[in-house]
Each structure stands twice: as structure tokens, then as C-alpha cells.
VODOGU-307523 format. One line per 8 residues: for each residue x, y, z of C-alpha. Coordinates in nm, 2 decimals. Layout:
# residues N
X/Y/Z  ...
END
This chain:
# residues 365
10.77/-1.29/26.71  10.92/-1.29/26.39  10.88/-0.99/26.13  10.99/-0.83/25.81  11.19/-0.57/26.02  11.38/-0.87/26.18  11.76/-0.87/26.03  11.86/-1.28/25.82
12.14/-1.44/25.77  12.11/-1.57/25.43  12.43/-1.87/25.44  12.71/-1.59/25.42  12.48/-1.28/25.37  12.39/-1.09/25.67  12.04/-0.92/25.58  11.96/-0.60/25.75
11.58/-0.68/25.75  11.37/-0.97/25.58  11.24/-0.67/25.32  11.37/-0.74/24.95  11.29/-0.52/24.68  11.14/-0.70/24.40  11.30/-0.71/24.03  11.13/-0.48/23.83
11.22/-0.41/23.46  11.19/-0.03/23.36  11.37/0.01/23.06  11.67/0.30/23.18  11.94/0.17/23.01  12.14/0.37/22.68  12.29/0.24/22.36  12.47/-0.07/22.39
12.17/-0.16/22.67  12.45/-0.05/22.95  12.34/0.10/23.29  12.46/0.42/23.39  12.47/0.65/23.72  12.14/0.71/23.72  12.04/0.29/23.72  12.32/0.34/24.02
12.14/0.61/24.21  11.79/0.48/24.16  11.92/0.12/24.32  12.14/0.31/24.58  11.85/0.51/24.71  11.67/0.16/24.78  11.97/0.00/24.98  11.76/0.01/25.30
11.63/-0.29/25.19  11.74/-0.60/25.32  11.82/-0.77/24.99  11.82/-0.61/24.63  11.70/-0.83/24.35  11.76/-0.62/24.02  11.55/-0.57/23.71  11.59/-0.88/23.54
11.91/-0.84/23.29  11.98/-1.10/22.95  12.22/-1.30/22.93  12.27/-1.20/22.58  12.13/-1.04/22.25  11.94/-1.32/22.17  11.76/-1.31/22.55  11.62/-0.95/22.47
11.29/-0.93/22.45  11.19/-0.57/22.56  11.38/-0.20/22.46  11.62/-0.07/22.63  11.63/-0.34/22.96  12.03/-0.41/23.01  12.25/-0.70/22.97  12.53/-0.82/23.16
12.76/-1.04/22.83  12.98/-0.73/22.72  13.23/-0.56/22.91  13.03/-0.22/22.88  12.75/-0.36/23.06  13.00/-0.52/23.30  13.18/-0.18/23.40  12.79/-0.01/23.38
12.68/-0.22/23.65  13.01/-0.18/23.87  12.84/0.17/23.89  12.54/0.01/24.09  12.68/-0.25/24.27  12.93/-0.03/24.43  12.70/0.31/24.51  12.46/0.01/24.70
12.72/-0.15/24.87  12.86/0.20/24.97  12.49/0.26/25.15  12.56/-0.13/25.33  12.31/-0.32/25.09  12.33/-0.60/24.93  12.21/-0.70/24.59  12.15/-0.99/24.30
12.15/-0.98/23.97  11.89/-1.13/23.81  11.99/-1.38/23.49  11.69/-1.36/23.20  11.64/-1.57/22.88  11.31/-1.48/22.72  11.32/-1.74/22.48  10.98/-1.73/22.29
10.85/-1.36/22.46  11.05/-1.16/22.17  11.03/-1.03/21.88  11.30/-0.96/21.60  11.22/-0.56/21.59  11.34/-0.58/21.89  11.67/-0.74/21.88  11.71/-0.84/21.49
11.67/-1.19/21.61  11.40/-1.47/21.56  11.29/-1.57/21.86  11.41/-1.94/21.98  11.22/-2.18/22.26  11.16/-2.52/22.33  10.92/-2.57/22.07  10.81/-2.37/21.74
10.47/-2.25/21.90  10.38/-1.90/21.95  10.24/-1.76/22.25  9.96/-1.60/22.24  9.79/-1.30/22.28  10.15/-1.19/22.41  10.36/-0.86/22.37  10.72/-0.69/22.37
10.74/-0.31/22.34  10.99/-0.08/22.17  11.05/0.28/22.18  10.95/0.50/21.87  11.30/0.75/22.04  11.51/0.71/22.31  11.28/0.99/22.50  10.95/0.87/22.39
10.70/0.80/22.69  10.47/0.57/22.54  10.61/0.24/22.40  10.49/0.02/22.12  10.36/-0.28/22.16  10.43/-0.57/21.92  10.33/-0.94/21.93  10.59/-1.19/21.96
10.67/-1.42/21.71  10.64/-1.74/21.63  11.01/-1.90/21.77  11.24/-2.14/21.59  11.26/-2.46/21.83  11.60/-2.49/21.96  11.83/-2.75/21.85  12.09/-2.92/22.10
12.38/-2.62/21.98  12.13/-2.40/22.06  12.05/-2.52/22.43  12.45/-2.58/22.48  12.50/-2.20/22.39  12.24/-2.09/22.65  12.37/-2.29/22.93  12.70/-2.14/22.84
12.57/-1.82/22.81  12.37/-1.86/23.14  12.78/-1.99/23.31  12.92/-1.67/23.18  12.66/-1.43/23.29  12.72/-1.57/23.60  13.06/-1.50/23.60  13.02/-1.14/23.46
12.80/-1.03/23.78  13.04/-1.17/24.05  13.32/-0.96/23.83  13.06/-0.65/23.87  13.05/-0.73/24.20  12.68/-0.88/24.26  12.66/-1.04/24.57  12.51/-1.32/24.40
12.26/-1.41/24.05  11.90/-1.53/24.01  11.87/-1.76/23.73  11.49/-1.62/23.64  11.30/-1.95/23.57  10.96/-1.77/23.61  10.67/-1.56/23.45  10.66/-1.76/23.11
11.02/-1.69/22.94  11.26/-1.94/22.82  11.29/-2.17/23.13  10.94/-2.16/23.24  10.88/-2.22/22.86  11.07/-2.57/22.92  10.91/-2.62/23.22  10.56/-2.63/23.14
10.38/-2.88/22.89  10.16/-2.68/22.68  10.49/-2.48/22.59  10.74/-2.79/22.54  10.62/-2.97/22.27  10.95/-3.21/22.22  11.05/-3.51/22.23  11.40/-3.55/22.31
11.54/-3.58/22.65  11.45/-3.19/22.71  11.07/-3.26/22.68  10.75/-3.47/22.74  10.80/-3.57/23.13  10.79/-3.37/23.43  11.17/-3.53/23.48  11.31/-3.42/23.13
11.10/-3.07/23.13  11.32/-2.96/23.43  11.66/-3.06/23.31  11.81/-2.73/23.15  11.67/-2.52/23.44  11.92/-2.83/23.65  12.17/-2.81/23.39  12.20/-2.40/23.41
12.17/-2.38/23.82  12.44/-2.66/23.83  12.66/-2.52/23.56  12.62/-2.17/23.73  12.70/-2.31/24.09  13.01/-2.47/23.95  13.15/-2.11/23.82  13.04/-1.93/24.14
12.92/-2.14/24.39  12.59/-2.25/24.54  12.58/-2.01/24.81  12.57/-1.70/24.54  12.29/-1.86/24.35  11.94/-1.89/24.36  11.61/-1.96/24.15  11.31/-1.74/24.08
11.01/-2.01/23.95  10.59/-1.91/23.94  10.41/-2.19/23.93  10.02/-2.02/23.97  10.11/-1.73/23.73  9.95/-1.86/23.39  10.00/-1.52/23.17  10.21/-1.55/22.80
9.96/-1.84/22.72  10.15/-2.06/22.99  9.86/-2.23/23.15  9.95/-2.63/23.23  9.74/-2.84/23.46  10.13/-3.02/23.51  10.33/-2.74/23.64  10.26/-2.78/24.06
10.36/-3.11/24.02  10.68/-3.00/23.80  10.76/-2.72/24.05  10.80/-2.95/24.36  10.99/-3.21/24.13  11.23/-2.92/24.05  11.25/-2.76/24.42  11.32/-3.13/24.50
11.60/-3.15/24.33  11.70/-2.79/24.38  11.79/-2.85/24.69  11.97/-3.14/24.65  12.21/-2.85/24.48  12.22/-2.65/24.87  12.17/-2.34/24.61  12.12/-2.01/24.80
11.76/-2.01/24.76  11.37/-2.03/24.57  11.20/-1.70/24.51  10.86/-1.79/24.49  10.68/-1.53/24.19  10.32/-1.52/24.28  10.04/-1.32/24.10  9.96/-0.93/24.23
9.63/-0.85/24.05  9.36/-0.81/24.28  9.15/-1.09/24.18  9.44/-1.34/24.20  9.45/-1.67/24.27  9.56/-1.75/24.65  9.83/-1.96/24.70  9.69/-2.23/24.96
9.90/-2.26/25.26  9.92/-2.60/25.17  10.14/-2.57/24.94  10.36/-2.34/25.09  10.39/-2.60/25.36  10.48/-2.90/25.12  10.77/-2.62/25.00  10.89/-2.58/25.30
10.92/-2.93/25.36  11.07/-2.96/25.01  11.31/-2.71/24.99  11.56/-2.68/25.29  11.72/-2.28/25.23  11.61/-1.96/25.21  11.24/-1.91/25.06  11.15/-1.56/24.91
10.78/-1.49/24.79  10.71/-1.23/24.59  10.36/-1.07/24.48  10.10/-0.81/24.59  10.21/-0.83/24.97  10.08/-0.59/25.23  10.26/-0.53/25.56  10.06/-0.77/25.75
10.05/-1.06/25.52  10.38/-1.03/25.48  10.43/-1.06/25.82  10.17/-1.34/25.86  10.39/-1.59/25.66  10.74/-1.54/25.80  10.57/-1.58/26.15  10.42/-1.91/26.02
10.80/-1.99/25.90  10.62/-2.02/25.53  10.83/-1.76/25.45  11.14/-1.63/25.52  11.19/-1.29/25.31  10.96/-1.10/25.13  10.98/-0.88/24.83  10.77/-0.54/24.78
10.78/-0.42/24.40  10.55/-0.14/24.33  10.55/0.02/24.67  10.93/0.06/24.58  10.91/0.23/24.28  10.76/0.55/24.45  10.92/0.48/24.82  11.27/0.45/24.79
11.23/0.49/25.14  10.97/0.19/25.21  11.14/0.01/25.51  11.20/0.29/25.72  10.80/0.37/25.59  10.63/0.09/25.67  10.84/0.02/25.99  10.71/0.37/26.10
10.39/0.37/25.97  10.46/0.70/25.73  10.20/0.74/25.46  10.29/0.60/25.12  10.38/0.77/24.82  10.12/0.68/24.56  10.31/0.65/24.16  10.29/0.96/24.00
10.25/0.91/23.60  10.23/0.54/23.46  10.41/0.68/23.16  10.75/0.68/23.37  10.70/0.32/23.46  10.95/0.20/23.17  11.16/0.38/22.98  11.31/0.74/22.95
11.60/0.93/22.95  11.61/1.10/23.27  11.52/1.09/23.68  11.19/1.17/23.58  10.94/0.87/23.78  11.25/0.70/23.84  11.53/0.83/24.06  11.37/1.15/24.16
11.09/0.98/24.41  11.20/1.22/24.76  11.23/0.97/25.10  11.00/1.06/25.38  11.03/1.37/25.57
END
């Protein structure tokens, strides 16, 4: 019978287990937003995992929306996240970067930027942090502002940036990018009708509301092929004032023609809070049928449900965030049955200077 513990072959990736850990942003980067040894040792002592999906990393200034999370456009970045992708591959992992845009989710005490999006509307009841220091614990949380609506240079320079961002992780030496379509930034922004007021070819139907996310995904397979790419897209998670009765309709329309691409795969992001919404297998089925690679889900998964949709074949890897963030250890964990290590002090979740909540979580013993 199938299971999480069972190794994947992923087109040219040979996955040690069907376990990815989940991208989770927490803010450890310094000046110049460029990882370090300590973003190395942190991913490094996660390697276990069958596939590493990072923290999700913009594609440029103007893609910042939160302190302190890291880019990959300048060559500091670049050589900072040589330092992880080499001290995982040493420990026989493998791991994607994960391409961000935040588009409207911003604000310009962030970055020094107005925010830009589809349309000029602001989403509500939304908000970006900064840090008062660089070793403050608790951040501050701003609303977002309104964004300017991008003009046709503007949605060139993304899909450009989006190309060379691509290029910059192969040349860190990613195993592959997501291209983060999901959880209400700038692509699900353009994805979803209540956030994409326009009226040029980029907006108004389902078939013009996915065309950048095509545009980027083909523009990024062209610089470093299809088998090295893959799309992260939520279609029930409603949160940054995303709600559109459109968007399951517009997800299978884009997986549709996602595949057409043979890109590497679809990370399904799907809600974790306890009173979620379930995803009806339904659905999952129609995606299947839809969508002929790899399928990751993503989102509040125990051990057994994991394991209850890749026997079905719904799913074929799964991702585990939170658990990871305590258990650099969790495979080995939950394919023993060890007792998990519960999150010691919420103020370490994002941001700091140090080990502390991050890096200095011990494996089993």
C-alpha cells in the first residue's frame, strides 16, 4: 500500500519519501535580505525530507511585502542561498525555491514602494509586519495599501523578473522553482474576480484572468525547463479579502492548461485552521484527471490523512509545515511514532537574529 514513507520519482528527481516540508516564511535574513549559515543549517537539519520547498523568496524589491524575508535578484542573495542549497544537498535532500510576487499585500514602510496589482483596490482588513530592530521579537503590524494598477510595462517587468529569478535559483543551485500563484499575492490577485477589476486582455474572463500566471510558467520553463518548474495555486483559501465564487472554475481552467506545459508539478495550498473548509474528494478527483504530473497538497495534514490520499492516488506528496518548525526530525518521527515536539515561544516564529526557535530545535533521541 502506498504511504508517505514510500520513496517518488518526481520526472528526474528521485524523492527519498513522499514527505515535503512546507514553505514557511520566518523572517531570518540580514541587510540586503540575504540568507546566511544559519538559513543553511536550519534547512540542512530538515534534509530528511523528501522534497524541500523554501520559505517563499521575491523576485525583487518591489515583491517585498514582509521584513526581513530574502530575495533571490542580487548576486548577494544568490551566493547566500548557495550556502543552503549546498549544506542540503550535502545531507542528500533536495529542494525548491519558491518564486513570490506580493503584488497588492505590501506596504511602502516596508520596501519604499507603492504597492502595484491588477487593479487599484485595496484588500482589506489585510497586514504586513516590520521590525521596530533587527532583534525585536514582536513585529509591527501595518495595513497594506491601496496599490497602483499595473500598466502593460509594468506586467512585462514582472514576467521578466519572474524569468530571471528563475535563472538565479538554478545558478544557486535549487533543484528546481515554485512560481507561488497562491494565498492572495500578485498572481492569485490576477486570478480571482473580485481582485481583477480590468479590462484589457489580463482581466474580466476566467481565460484572460489566468494568462500572466501562463505567461510567467512558460517564460520560466523556457529559461530552465519544465521539468524544474512547478505551480503553487489555493483555490478554497479566501483570506487577504480574496473571496470569488469564480475561482474553482478558474483553477481547473489553469491546471488545464498547466499541463498542456508538462511543468513539474501543482502544489495544491489548502486551509489549516481547525474549522476549515474540506476539500471534497470530488474535486481532488476532477484534478487528477486534469492535471497529468506530480500533485502536492499542502495544509493541516495528520499522518493518517496524509496517508489516506496518496493511497487513493489523490495525492502524490504531501507537505507538513508547522510540525517542521519544531521537528527537524519529523520523518524519521512520524515513521517511528516518537512524540512530537510541541513550538516553544510563538515570538520565534518570524524574525530574529539568532538560533533561537529556529535552528536550535534538537532531533529525537
Amino acid at each position: 500500500m502506498k504511504n508517505v514513507f514510500n520513496s517518488y520519482q518526481m520526472k528526474d528527481l528521485k524523492l527519498e519519501n513522499r514527505i515535503s516540508m512546507a514553505p514557511m516564511t520566518r523572517s531570518r535574513t540580514i541587510e540586503g535580505e540575504i540568507p546566511t549559515q544559519m538559513n543553511a543549517e536550519y534547512y540542512a537539519q530538515r534534509a530528511s525530507s523528501g522534497l524541500i520547498i523554501s520559505e517563499a523568496t521575491q523576485i525583487s524589491l518591489q515583491g517585498q511585502g514582509y521584513a526581513d524575508t530574502p530575495g533571490i535578484y542580487s548576486k548577494e542573495q544568490i551566493e547566500g542561498w548557495k550556502l543552503v542549497t549546498k549544506a542540503v544537498h550535502e545531507k542528500g535532500g533536495k529542494i525548491i525555491l519558491q518564486l513570490w510576487h506580493v503584488g497588492r499585500v505590501s506596504s511602502s514602510k516596508v520596501n519604499g514602494l507603492q504597492p502595484i496589482g491588477p487593479s487599484a483596490l485595496l484588500a482589506k482588513d489585510t497586514q504586513v509586519y516590520v521590525f521596530d530592530t533587527p532583534t525585536s521579537k514582536d513585529a509591527t503590524m501595518l495595513p497594506v495599501e491601496t496599490p497602483k494598477a499595473m500598466d502593460i510595462n509594468d506586467i512585462t517587468q514582472v514576467i521578466k523578473e519572474f524569468k530571471q529569478a528563475s535563472r538565479n535559483a538554478i545558478e544557486a543551485g535549487f533543484d528546481g522553482v515554485e512560481i507561488h500563484g497562491a494565498n492572495g499575492y500578485l498572481l492569485d490577485q490576477f486570478l480571482r474576480s473580485n481582485s481583477n477589476k480590468r479590462e484589457d486582455s489580463y482581466g474580466g474572463s476566467k481565460e484572460n484572468r489566468i494568462k500572466l500566471l501562463l505567461e510567467i510558467t512558460k517564460e520560466v520553463i523556457d529559461e530552465i525547463g519544465a521539468d524544474k518548474t512547478g505551480v503553487r495555486l489555493s483555490p478554497f483559501i479566501q483570506f487577504k479579502d480574496m473571496e470569488d465564487p469564480e475561482i474553482l472554475d478558474t483553477f481547473m481552467l489553469a491546471a488545464k492548461e498547466l499541463n498542456k506545459l508538462d511543468m513539474l508539478y501543482i502544489h495544491l495550498c489548502e486551509a489549516d485552521w481547525d474549522d476549515a473548509p474540506q476539500i471534497p474528494e470530488s474535486f481532488r478527483k476532477e484534478l487528477r484527471n486534469t492535471f497529468k504530473n506530480t500533485i502536492i497538497a499542502t495544509g493541516g495534514y495528520s499522518l493518517e490523512r496524509a496517508n489516506k490520499v496518496i493511497e487513493k492516488d489523490l495525492v502524490d506528496i504531501v507537505g507538513f509545515g508547522r510540525y517542521y518548525i519544531p521537528n527537524p526530525d519529523l520523518v524519521n518521527r512520524l515513521k517511528n511514532n516518537y512524540p512530537l515536539s510541541e513550538i516553544k515561544d510563538s515570538h520565534t516564529l518570524f524574525g530574529g537574529r539568532d538560533e533561537v526557535g529556529y535552528s536550535d530545535y534538537p532531533s529525537y533521541k
